[in-house]
N, C-alpha and C positions, 0 to 999 in steps of 0.2 A: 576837293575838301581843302579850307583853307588850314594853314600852317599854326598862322599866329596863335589861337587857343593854346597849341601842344607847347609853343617856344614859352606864353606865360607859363602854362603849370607848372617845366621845368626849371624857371625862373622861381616860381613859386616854390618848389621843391628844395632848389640850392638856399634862398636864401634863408629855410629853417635844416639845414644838415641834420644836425645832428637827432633832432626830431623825425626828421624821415627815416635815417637809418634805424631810430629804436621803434618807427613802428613795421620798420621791413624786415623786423626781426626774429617777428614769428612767422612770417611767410621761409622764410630763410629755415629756422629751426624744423619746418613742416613740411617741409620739400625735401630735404635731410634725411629727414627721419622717414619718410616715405619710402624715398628712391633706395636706401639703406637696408630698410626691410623686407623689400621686395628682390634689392640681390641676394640677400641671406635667404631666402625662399627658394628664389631659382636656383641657389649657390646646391642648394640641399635636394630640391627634383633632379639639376643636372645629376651629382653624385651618386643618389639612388639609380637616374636609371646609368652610368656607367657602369658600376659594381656590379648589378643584375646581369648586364648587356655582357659582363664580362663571365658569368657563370655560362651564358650558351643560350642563346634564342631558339634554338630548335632541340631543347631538351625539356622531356615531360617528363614530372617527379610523376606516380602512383601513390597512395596510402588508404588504409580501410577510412574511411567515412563515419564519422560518430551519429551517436543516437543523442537525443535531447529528449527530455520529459518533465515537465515545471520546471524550463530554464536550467536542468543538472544536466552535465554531459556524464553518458552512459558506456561502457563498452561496445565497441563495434560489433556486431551482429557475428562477423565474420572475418576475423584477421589474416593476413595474406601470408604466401610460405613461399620457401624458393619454388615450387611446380605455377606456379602463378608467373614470374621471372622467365621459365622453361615455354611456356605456354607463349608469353609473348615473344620470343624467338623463333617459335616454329608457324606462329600464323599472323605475323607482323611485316609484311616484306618492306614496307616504307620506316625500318627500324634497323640502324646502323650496329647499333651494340645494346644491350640491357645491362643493368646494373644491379643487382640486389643488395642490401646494405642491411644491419642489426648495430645497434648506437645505443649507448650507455653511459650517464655519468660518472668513471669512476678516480682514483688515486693513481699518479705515477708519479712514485720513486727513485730518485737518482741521486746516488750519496746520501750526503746527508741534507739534500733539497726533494721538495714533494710541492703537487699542483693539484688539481681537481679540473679533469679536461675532459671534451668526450671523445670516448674510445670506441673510433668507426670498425665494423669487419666487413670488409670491401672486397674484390675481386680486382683484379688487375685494370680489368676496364672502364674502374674510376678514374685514369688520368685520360682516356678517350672521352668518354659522357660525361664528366664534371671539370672539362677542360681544367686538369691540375697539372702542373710542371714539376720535377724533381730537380732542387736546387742542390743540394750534395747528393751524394753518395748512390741508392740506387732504389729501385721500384723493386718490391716480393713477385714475382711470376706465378705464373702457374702451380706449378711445382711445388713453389712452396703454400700453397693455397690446397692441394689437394693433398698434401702429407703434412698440411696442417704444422706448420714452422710457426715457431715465435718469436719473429719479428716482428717491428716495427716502424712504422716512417712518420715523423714528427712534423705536426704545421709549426710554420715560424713563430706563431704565438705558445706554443708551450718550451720554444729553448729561450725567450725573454718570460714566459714566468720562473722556469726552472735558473734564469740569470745566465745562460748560456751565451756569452758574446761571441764565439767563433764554431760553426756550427762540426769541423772537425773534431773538435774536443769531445761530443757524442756520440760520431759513428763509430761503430764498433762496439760501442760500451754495453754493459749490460743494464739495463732499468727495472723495476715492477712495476709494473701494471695490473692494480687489483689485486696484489699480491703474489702474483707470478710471473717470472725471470723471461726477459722478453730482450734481443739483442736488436738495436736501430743499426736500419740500414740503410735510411735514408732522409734527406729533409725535404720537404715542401717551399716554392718561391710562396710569397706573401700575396694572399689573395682578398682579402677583404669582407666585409660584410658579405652573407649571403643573401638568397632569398625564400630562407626561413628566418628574419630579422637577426641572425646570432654571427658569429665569425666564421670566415671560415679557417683560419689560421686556427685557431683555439683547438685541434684537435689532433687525434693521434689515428691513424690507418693499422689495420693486422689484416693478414687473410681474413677471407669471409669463412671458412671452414674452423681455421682457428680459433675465431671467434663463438662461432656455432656450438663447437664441442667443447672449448677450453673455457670458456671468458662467459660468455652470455649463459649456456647451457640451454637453448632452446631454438625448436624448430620456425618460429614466428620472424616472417621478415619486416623494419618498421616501414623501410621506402624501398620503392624499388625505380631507378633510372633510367629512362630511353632515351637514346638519341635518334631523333629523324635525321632521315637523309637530307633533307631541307626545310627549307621556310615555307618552301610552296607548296612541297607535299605532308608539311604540320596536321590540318584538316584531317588530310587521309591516313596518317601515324596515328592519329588521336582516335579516329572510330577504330581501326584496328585493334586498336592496344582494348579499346572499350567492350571488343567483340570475344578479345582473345580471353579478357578477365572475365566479362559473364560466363563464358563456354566453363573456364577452370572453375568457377565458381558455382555452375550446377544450378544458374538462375532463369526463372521460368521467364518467358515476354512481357508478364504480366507484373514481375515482381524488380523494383526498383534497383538501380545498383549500390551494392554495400561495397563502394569505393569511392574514391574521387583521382580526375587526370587536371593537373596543372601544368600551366608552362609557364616562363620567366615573365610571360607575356601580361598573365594576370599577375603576379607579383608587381611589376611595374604600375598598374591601374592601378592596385590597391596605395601601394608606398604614395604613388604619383596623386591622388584624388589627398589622400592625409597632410601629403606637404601642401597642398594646393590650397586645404582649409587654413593647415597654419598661417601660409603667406598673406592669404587674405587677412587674415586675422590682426596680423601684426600689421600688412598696410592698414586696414581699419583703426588703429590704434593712433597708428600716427598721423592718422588725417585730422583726427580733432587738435591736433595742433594748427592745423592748415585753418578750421575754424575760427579758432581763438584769434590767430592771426587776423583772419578777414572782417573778424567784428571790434577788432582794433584798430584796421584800417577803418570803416568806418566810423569809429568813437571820433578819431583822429581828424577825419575829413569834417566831420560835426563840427568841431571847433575850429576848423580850420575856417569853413564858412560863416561863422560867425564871428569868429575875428575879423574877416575881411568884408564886412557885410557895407561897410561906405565907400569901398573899393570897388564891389558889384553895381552901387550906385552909380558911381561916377562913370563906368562901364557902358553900362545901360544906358543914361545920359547921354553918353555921348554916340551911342548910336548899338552898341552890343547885344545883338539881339539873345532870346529865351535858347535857342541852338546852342551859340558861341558860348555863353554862362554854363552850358550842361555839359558839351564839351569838355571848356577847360577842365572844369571840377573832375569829371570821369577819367579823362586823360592822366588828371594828376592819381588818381584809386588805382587806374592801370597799369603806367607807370613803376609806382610804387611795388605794384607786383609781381611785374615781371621784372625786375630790377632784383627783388627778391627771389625769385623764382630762381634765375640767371645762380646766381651767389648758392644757393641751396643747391642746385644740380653740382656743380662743384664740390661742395660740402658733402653731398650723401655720395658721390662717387670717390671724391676723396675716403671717404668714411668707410667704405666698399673696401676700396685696396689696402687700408690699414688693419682691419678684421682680418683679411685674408693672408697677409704679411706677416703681421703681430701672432696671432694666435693660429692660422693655419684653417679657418673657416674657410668654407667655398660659398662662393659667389659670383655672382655672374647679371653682369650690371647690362639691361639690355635694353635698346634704343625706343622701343617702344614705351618703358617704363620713363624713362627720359623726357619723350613727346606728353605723354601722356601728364608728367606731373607742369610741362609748361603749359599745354591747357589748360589746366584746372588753375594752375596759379593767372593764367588770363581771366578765369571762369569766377575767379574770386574776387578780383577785381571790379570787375562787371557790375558782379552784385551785389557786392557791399558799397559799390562807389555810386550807383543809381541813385541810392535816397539820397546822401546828400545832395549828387549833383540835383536833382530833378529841384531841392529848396531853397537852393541857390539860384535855381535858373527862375524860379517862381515869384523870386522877393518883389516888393514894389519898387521903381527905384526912387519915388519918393521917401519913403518910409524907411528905405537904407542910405538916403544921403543924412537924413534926421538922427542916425545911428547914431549913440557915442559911444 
C-alpha cells in the first residue's frame, strides 16, 4: 500500500488545525463519556460483589416464602420458629453453625441522643455465620443468651448516628432499647452493605432469648443462618437444610415448600445482572455522542471535498487514480478518529480517577473497555468517511478542473 495518499491527508489535516481539532471534538467528548460510564459500572459490580463476597459465600440465609394473589403479597403460609433452626442442626451434617435471628425496627436511647436502628436477637454464633468481628470491648456468650441478659453490641453505624467518635465512650454505659435498660458490651468493625440491600453497620445485636422474651415478645423466627462447611459441598448444605425444613414443617411430597434457601451466590446475580442493565444504560447514553461526533465528521469531510474539488482535478490529471482519491479522503475520516479517539481514552480514564479521588466513587477502568471504545472510534470513521470519500473518488476530473 502506498504511503503518499496518508502523508497528503495529514498534510491536509495540519494545514486546517484548528477545524480538525473542533471536528475531533465529539469523537473526544464520546470516547469520554463512554469509557467514564462504563468504569462507574464496573466501579459499582466490583463493589457489590466485594461487600457480598465479604458477608460469606458458603452462607445460606433461610425465610418463609410469601404468598401473591393479584400481585398483593400475602402472609406466609407458615412462618418459621427456632424447632426449624434445631432441626437443621440435627440433620444437616454439611452445616458448620446455624443461626436463628428475630429483627425489629426500634429506638435506642443514649443520653440525650436517640436513632432508629435495627435491633438483631442473635446467638453468639453470629460472628461465626455472618463472618462479624468485635472491634471494642466484647461478644454476649452463651450464658448470657440463655439467662437472657441485657446487653448489647453496637454496629459502627449506630455510634456515628448516636455522634459517638471514640467507641470507649459507650462500653459500659447504659442505653434504651425500645424502652428498656440494656448495658453495651461491645462494638462491631465496619462491615458494609449487606446482602439484603441495607447496612450492615446500622444495627444493634442482644441475645436471641433476650430478644424472644424481652424485646420482640414472640416465638416467630424472621431468618435463620447456615454456614456450610464449603463451597463444594454448598449443593449438598442446601438439599439438606431443604430436607431438614420440610420434615420440621410437616410437608407432604406433593405439597410445595413454604420457604425459601438463599446464598450470597444469588445475591450477587441479582445486584450483578441490575448494575450490568445500568452500565449499559449509561454506556448507551453516551454513545450518541459518539454519533453526533461521526456525522460531524462527515458534514466536515463534505466540505472538505468540495472545497478541494480542482485540487482532486489536478490529482487525477496527473495520473491519481479512483483508489488513491478514496484513500486519501478515508484516511483523512480515519485519522481524525482515532486521533480523537487517542485524546478521549485519556479523557475518560482521566475522568475515571477523578470520580474516584474527588468524591470516593468506585471504578474500575478495564482494558477491554479501552479496546473496545478505539474500535468503534476506527468504526466511526470508516463509516462516516466512506461517502465522502467514495464522491471524491468519483468526480470527473474534467468537471473538477472547471471548478471555481
Amino acid at each position: 500500500m502506498q504511503i503518499e495518499p496518508l502523508l497528503i491527508a495529514l498534510s491536509a489535516l495540519r494545514a486546517n488545525l484548528l477545524r480538525s481539532l473542533l471536528t475531533m471534538l465529539g469523537i473526544v467528548i464520546g470516547i469520554a463519556a463512554v469509557i467514564a460510564m462504563v468504569a462507574l459500572g464496573n466501579g459499582a459490580q466490583q463493589s457489590v460483589r466485594d461487600r457480598i463476597a465479604a458477608l460469606g459465600t458458603t452462607t445460606l440465609q433461610i425465610d418463609a416464602s410469601w404468598q401473591r394473589m393479584g400481585g398483593v403479597q400475602l402472609n406466609s403460609r407458615r412462618r418459621m420458629a427456632l424447632e426449624d433452626a434445631q432441626a437443621i442442626e440435627e440433620r444437616a451434617p454439611h452445616i458448620l453453625a446455624v443461626e436463628p435471628q428475630q429483627d425489629k425496627m426500634l429506638q435506642v436511647q443514649w443520653g440525650d441522643k436517640n436513632t432508629n436502628v435495627r435491633i438483631v436477637g442473635a446467638t453468639p454464633n453470629i460472628l461465626i455465620v455472618r463472618k462479624y468481628e468485635i472491634a471494642h470491648g466484647a461478644m454476649f456468650t452463651s450464658g448470657d443468651n440463655l439467662g437472657r441478659q441485657r446487653v448489647a453490641v453496637f454496629g459502627s453505624g449506630v455510634l456515628e448516628n448516636l455522634g459517638v467518635n471514640n467507641p470507649d465512650e459507650v462500653i459500659g454505659q447504659k442505653v434504651r432499647i425500645g424502652g428498656i435498660q440494656f448495658t453495651v458490651i461491645g462494638t462491631l468493625k465496619e462491615k458494609g452493605a449487606g446482602g439484603g440491600f441495607g447496612s450492615e453497620d446500622d444495627q444493634v445485636l442482644i441475645p436471641f432469648y433476650t430478644g424472644r422474651f424481652r424485646v420482640f415478645k414472640t416465638d416467630w423466627v424472621d431468618d435463620i443462618f447456615a454456614l456450610a462447611s464449603s463451597e463444594a459441598d454448598l449443593p449438598d448444605a442446601t438439599t439438606e437444610v431443604q430436607l431438614a425444613m420440610r420434615r420440621s414443617h410437616r410437608l407432604r411430597s406433593d405439597q410445595p415448600d413454604d420457604f425459601r434457601i438463599r446464598n450470597q451466590a444469588d445475591f450477587i446475580e441479582t445486584l450483578g445482572e441490575a448494575t450490568q442493565v445500568f452500565t449499559t444504560l449509561l454506556a448507551g447514553i453516551a454513545a450518541v455522542s459518539l454519533l453526533v461526533g461521526g456525522i460531524g465528521i462527515m458534514n466536515i469531510m463534505l466540505v472538505s471535498v468540495t472545497e478541494r474539488t480542482r485540487e482532486i482535478g489536478v490529482r487525477k490529471a496527473l495520473g491519481a487514480t479512483r483508489r488513491n482519491i478514496l484513500f486519501q479522503f478515508l484516511a483523512e475520516a480515519v485519522v481524525l478518529c482515532l486521533l480523537g479517539g487517542a485524546i478521549g481514552i485519556a479523557a475518560g480514564v482521566g475522568s475515571a480517577i477523578v470520580l474516584h479521588n474527588a468524591f470516593g466513587w468506585s471504578t474500575a477502568v478495564g482494558t477491554s473497555s479501552i479496546a473496545l471504545a478505539f474500535a468503534f472510534a476506527s468504526a466511526v470513521g470508516l463509516l462516516f468517511g466512506v461517502w465522502p470519500a467514495r464522491r471524491a473518488a468519483t468526480l470527473d476530473p474534467i468537471e473538477a478542473l472547471r471548478y471555481e
